[in-house]
C-alpha positions in Angstrom: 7.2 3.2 -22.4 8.2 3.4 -19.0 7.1 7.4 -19.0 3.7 5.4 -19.4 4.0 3.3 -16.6 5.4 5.9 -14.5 2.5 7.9 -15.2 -0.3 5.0 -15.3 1.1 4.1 -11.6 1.0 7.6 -10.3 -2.7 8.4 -11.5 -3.3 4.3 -10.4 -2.5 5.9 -6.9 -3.7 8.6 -7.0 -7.2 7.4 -7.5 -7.1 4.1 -4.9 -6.0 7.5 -2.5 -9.3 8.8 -3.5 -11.6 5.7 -2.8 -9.5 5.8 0.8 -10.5 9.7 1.1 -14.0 9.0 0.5 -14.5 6.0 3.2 -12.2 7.8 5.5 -15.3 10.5 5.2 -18.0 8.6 5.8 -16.4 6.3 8.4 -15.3 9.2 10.7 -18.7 11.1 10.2 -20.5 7.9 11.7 -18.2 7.9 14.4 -14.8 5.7 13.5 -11.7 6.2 15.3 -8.5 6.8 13.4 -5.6 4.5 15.7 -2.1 5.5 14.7 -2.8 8.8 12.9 1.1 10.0 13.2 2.3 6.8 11.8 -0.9 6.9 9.1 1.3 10.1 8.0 5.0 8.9 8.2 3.9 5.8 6.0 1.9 8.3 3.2 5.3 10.3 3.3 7.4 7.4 2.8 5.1 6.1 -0.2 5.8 9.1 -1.8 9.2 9.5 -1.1 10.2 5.9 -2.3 8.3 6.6 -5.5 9.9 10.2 -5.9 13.3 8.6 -5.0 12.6 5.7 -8.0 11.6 8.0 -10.9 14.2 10.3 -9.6 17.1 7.4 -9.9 15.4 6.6 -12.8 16.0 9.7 -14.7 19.3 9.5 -13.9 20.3 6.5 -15.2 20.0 4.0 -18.2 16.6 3.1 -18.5 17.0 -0.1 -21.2 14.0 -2.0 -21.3 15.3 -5.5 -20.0 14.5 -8.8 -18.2 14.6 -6.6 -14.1 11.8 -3.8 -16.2 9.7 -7.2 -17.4 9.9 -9.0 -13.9 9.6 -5.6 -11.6 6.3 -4.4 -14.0 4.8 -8.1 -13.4 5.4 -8.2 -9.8 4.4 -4.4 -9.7 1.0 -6.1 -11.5 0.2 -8.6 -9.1 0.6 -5.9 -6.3 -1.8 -4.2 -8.3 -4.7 -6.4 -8.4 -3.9 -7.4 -4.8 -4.6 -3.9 -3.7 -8.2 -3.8 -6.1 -8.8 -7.4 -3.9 -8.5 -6.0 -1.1 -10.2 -2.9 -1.9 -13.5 -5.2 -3.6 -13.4 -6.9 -0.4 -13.2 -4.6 2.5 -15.3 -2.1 0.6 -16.1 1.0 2.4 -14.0 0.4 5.6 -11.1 0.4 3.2 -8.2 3.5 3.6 -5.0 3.8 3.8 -5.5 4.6 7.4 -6.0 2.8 10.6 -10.1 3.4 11.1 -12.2 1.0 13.2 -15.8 2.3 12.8 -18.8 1.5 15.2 -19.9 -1.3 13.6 -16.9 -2.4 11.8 -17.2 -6.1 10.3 -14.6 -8.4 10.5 -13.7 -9.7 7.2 -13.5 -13.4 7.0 -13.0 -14.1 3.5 -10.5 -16.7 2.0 -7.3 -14.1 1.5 -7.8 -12.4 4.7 -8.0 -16.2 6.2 -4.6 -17.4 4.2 -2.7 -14.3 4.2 -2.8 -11.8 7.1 -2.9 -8.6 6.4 -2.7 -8.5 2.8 -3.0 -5.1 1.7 0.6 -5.0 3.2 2.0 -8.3 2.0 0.6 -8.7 -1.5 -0.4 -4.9 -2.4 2.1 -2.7 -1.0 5.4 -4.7 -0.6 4.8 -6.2 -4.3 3.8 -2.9 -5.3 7.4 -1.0 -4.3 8.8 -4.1 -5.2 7.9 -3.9 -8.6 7.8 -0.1 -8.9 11.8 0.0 -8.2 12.6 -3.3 -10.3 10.8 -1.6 -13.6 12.8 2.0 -13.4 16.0 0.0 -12.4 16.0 1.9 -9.6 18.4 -0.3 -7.1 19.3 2.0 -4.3 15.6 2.9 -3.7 14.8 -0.7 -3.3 17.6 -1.1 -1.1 17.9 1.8 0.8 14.2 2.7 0.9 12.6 -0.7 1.2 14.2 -1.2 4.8 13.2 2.6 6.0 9.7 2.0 4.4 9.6 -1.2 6.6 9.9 0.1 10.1 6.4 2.6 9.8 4.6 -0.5 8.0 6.0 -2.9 10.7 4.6 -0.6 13.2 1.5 -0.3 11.3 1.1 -4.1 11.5 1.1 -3.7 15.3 -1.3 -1.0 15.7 -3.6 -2.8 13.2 -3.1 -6.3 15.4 -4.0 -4.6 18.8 -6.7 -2.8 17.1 -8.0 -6.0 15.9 -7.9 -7.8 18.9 -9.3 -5.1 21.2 -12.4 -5.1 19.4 -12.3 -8.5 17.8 -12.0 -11.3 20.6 -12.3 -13.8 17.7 -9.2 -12.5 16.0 
C-alpha cells in the first residue's frame, strides 16, 4: 500500500510541477520577472531531497501500517487539497517560483485573507509533514524539516518584499 502512495505522491508532484512549468512559460513570455531564482532552485532541490531521503529511510526500515501511516497520509491529504486551492485560485500566475507578471493581480480571496501565504503553510509544510509521518520516516522529518525551513523562510521574504513593492495595499 504505501508503494502506492509513494508512487501516487510522486506522479501528484510531478504533474502540479507541470501546471507550474506551463504558467512559468507564459508569464515570462509576457514579460514577468522571476525574484529569487537561486533560492527558486535550492527550495526544488530540497523538495526532492526530503522526499528521496523519506522513501529512502523508508526502505530501510519497518514499514507496519499503523496509527503515524494513518495520521501522516491524512495530514499529507489536507496538504494536498491545499495545494489544488491554491492552484484553483491563483490560476495561471501559479508556480513554484517567485514570478510577478505585468499585470499581476493581487488575490484577495478568503484563504489568502485568513492565512498568508498558504501554499507554504497549508500545502507544503502539511505536505512534508505528512509525506515523512506515512513512510515512518523520523529523521527526515527531523533533520530535513529544519534545513527545508531556512530556503522557504527566505522565500517568504522575497515573496513579502515582492508583494509590497508592487502591491501598496498589501
Amino acid at each position: 500500500m504505501l508503494i502506492l502512495f509513494i508512487t501516487l505522491a510522486v506522479v501528484f508532484r510531478v504533474a502540479t510541477l507541470l501546471i507550474s512549468i506551463s504558467n512559468e512559460r507564459k508569464l515570462k513570455a509576457a514579460g514577468a520577472t522571476e525574484i529569487g531564482k537561486t533560492n527558486s532552485n535550492i527550495l526544488a532541490v530540497a523538495h526532492v531531497a526530503f522526499y528521496l531521503c523519506a522513501i529512502i529511510e523508508y526502505a530501510f526500515t519497518d514499514h507496519s501500517i499503523d496509527t503515524v501511516t494513518w495520521l501522516g497520509l491524512a495530514i499529507y491529504l489536507v496538504g494536498a487539497i491545499f495545494l489544488i486551492v491554491v492552484i484553483a485560485s491563483l490560476g495561471p500566475q501559479w508556480t513554484v517560483k517567485l514570478i510577478i507578471a505585468r499585470n499581476h493581480v493581487l488575490v484577495t480571496s478568503l484563504l489568502f485573507r485568513l492565512v498568508r501565504h498558504p501554499n507554504y503553510y497549508l500545502n507544503i509544510l502539511p505536505e512534508l509533514i505528512g509525506f515523512a509521518l506515512t513512510l515512518h520516516a523520523f529523521w527526515t522529518l527531523v533533520v530535513g524539516m529544519p534545513l527545508y525551513l531556512i530556503p522557504l523562510l527566505v522565500r517568504i521574504g522575497q515573496e513579502e518584499k515582492a508583494m509590497r513593492v508592487h502591491f501598496p495595499q498589501y
